[in-house]
C-alpha positions, 0 to 999 in steps of 0.5 A, a space after each residue: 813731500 809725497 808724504 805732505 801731499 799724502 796727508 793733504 789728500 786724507 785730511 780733505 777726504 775727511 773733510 769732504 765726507 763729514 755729514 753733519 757739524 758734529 762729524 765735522 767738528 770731530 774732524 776738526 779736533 783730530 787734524 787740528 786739536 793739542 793731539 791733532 795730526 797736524 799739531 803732532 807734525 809740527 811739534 817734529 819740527 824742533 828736531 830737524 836741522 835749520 834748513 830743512 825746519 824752514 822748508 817743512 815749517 812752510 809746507 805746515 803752514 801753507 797745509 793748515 791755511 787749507 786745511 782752515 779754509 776747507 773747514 770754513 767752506 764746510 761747515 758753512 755749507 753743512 749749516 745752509 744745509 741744515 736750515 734749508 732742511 729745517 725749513 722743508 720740515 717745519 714750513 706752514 702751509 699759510 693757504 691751510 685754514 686756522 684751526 678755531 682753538 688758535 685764531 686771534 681776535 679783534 678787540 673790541 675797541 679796534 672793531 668800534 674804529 673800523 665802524 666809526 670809520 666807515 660811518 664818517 667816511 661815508 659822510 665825507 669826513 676825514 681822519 686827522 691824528 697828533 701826538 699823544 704828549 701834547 703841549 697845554 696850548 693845544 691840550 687846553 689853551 686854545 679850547 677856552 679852558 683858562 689856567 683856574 680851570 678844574 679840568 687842568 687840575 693835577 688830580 684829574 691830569 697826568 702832567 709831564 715835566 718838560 726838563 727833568 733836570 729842573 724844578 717841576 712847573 706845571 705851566 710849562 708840563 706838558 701833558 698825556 692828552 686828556 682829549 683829542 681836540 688838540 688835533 682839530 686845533 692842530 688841523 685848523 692851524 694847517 688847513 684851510 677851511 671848509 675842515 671836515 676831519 674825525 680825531 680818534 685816538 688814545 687819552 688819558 685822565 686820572 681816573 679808574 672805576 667800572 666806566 672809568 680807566 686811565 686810558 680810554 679812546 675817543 673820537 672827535 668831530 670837527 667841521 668848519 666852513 661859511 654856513 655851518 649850523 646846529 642844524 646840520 650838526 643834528 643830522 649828522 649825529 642822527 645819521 651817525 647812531 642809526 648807522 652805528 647801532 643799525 636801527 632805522 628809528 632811534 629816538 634821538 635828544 639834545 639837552 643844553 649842556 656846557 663845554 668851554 670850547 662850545 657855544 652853544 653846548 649839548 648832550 646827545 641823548 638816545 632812546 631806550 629801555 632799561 632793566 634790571 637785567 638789560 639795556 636795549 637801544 631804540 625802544 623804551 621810554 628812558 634815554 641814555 646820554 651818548 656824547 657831547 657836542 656843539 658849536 665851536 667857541 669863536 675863541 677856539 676858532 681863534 687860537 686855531 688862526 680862522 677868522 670866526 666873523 667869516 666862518 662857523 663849525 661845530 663839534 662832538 666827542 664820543 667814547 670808543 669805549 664806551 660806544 663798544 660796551 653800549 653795542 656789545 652789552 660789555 659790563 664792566 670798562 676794565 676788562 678791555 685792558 685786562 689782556 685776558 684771552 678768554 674775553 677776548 675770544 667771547 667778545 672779540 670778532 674774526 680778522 676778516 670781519 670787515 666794517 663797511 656800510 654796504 656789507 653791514 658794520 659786523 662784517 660777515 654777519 657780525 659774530 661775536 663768538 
């Protein structure tokens, strides 16, 4: 018995004193491994007669449950211990600046909606979302685009089967939305007019060339209420590209145009002057289409359960996209999704540049490098 409690009291010293995991786990395998202390014991045990086996076997036993529950309570001290020391040294000092050669940037895209944001919300707009896989009512349907229409032809539209498991049908596909103004028939259908809502989001069309991508990003406008006119639409896309391009004077034209979900339809062109080498807004003779708009369909107000007798809207689209490449002179739409750090560091904005009305659109002074 003294020599159990003997050998109890070297094994827990061992213990105790071990530093580190490694020194631990060595303690480990000389008590408790094939050739360990503790296993040598009870290989003896075969030799002894029965009664005193039973008895010695108990005490080996009961040893090695605390000798195991030492070992536990050890090593998960000595690994709270390694962490809190690995966190002490490796811990960052997140009031520390960053250093410029290792601070993100904010793409460009992401730059133009917290503009487009400020702008409308100025205006006392809303910010509406839905889904990007949507149903053909919604995508087509209900914006007065009928079956034949070349819009919901296969090559221009990425169709999506409904059940995998059946024949393809394009009636019933949905699809990758080609437009965000499945959200103003979405919000029409669940609010009561007066509606002042803007749509922002990805879409897709099948389509790729240097002003072209298969994923782009819009933003739509959407207003209804008793007394809606053109007029009033005018003024707002007036107000919207002398805030977005921040020029007082901007020559400002509408040209008749079609749309299905319109009527009547327009183009908005801005003034300019184009060269060979640059593109500059607000001056010129030449004029360059920005966005379509118009007055919504009678239909279209409609299929989104308002009564176009009592009430009127208008509406318009613009590219994200494409409102970044006129502002910030970006060549080519490609780029946007190349994922390529160096464009991104030349044309990309610092975090906190914040897009606000009263502190101007490129936050604090608008560097682009």
């Amino acid at each position: 018995m003294e020599d159990m409690n003997l050998l109890e009291s070297e094994i827990m010293a061992q213990i105790a004193g071990a530093s580190d995991l490694k020194h631990l786990d060595d303690v480990r395998v000389a008590v408790l491994g094939k050739k360990g202390v503790l296993t040598e014991k009870m290989k003896t045990l075969g030799q002894m007669e029965e009664h005193l086996r039973i008895e010695t076997a108990k005490k080996l036993n009961t040893l090695k449950n605390k000798i195991e529950e030492a070992f536990g309570a050890k090593k998960s001290a000595l690994e709270d211990a390694a962490l809190n020391t690995r966190l002490q040294e490796e811990k960052i000092d997140v009031t520390l600046p960053v250093r410029p050669e290792v601070q993100g940037r904010i793409h460009p895209v992401s730059k133009i909606f917290e503009e487009v944001f400020a702008i409308f919300g100025a205006l006392g707009f809303e910010v509406a979302e839905g889904p990007d896989i949507e149903d053909q009512f919604h995508n087509f349907n209900a914006l007065n685009m009928p079956l034949n229409h070349p819009a919901r032809q296969m090559q221009d539209t990425f169709y999506i089967a409904s059940k995998q498991s059946e024949p393809f049908d394009m009636e019933s596909a949905y699809v990758a939305r080609t437009h965000t103004s499945g959200i103003q028939i979405r919000t029409m259908e669940n609010k009561k007019p007066p509606i002042r809502i803007i749509a922002p989001g990805r879409t897709y069309r099948s389509d790729m060339d240097a002003t072209h991508t298969p994923m782009f990003h819009q933003v739509e406008g959407l207003v209804v209420d008793k007394t809606t006119t053109f007029a009033e639409l005018k003024g707002c896309l007036s107000d919207f590209v002398k805030a977005f391009f921040e020029l007082d004077n901007i020559p400002v034209r509408y040209r008749p145009s079609y749309f299905p979900f319109t009527e009547p339809s327009a183009e908005m062109d801005i003034g300019c002057l184009k060269t060979k080498t640059e593109l500059k807004i607000g001056a010129g003779d030449d004029w360059l289409e920005i966005l379509g708009c118009g007055m919504v369909h009678p239909n279209v107000l409609r299929a989104g359960g308002i009564d176009p007798d009592e009430y009127q809207g208008f509406a318009f689209g613009v590219g994200i996209d494409r409102l970044a490449m006129l502002k910030y002179g970006i060549p080519d739409l490609r780029t946007f999704f190349e994922s390529d750090l160096r464009w991104l560091k030349h044309y990309g904005f610092a975090p906190l540049d914040f897009s606000s009305l009263t502190g101007g659109l490129n936050g604090n002074g608008g560097s682009l490098r």
